[in-house]
C-alpha positions as CSV (number, residue, x, y, z in Angstrom):
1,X,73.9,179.1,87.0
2,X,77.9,179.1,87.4
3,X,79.4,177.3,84.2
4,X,82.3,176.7,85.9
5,X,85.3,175.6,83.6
6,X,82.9,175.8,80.6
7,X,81.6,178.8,78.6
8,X,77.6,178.8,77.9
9,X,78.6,178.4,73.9
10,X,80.3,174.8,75.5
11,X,77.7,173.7,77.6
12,X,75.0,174.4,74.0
13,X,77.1,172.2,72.1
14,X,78.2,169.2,74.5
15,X,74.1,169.5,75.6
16,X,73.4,169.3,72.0
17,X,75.3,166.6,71.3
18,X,74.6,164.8,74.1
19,X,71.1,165.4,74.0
20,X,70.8,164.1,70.2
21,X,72.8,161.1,70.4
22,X,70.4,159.8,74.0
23,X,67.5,160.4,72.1
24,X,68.9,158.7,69.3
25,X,69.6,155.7,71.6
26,X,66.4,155.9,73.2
27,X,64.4,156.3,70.7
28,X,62.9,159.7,70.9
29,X,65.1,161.2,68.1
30,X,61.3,161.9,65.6
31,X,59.7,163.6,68.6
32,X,62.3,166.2,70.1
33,X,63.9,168.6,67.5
34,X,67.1,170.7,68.8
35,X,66.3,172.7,71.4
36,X,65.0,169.8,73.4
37,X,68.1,168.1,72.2
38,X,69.9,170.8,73.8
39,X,67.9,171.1,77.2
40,X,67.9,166.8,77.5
41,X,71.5,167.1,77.2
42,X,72.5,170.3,80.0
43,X,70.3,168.2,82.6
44,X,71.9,164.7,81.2
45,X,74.7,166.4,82.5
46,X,74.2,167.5,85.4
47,X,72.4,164.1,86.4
48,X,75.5,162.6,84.5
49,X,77.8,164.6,87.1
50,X,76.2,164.2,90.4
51,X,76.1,160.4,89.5
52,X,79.5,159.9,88.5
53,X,80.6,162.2,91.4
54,X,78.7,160.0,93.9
55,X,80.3,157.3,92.4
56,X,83.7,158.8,93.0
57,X,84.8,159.2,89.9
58,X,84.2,162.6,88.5
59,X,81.8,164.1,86.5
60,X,81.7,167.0,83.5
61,X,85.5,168.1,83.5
62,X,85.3,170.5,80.8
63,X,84.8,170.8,77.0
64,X,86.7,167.2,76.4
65,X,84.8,163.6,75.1
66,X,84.6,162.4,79.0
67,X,82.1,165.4,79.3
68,X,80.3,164.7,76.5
69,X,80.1,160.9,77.7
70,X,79.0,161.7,81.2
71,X,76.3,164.2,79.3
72,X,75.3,161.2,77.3
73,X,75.1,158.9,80.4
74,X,72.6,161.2,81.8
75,X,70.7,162.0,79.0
76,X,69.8,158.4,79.0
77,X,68.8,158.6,82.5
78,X,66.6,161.1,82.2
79,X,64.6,160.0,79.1
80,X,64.4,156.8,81.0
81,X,63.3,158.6,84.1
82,X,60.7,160.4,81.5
83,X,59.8,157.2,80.0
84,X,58.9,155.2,82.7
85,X,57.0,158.3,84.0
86,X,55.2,158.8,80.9
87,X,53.8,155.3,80.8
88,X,55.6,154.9,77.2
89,X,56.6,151.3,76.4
90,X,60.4,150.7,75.4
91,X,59.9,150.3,71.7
């Protein structure tokens, strides 16, 4: 995995912050403790990235709030995503 512009020690904390704060907003904050904060948030962003890249307008940039944002963005998706797969209802 190339970290690019990032050190592994950034992409911990931006995933665990990210991470914590989507599963805060979705809910899910009681059932995942930190190192599923942790992996939610590295895939939030990489979902977070390819969907703001598609959308042309950039995605993780670097250890900065507009990677932590895009992070968050698709850390939502993706407990969504596991939601709806789940079966789980919304509240």
């Amino acid at each position: 995995m190339d970290f690019g512009q990032m050190g592994w020690l950034a992409w911990l904390i931006i995933g665990a912050l990210a991470g914590w704060l989507a599963s805060i907003a979705m809910k899910t904050n009681r059932e995942q403790g930190l190192l599923l904060d942790i992996v939610v948030g590295i895939v939030g962003a990489m979902i977070g990235g390819f969907v703001f890249n598609a959308l042309g307008i950039g995605g993780v940039t670097g250890f900065n709030i507009w990677s932590l944002f895009v992070s968050f963005i698709g850390a939502v998706i993706l407990l969504a995503i596991l939601r709806m797969v789940s079966g789980r209802s919304a509240v």
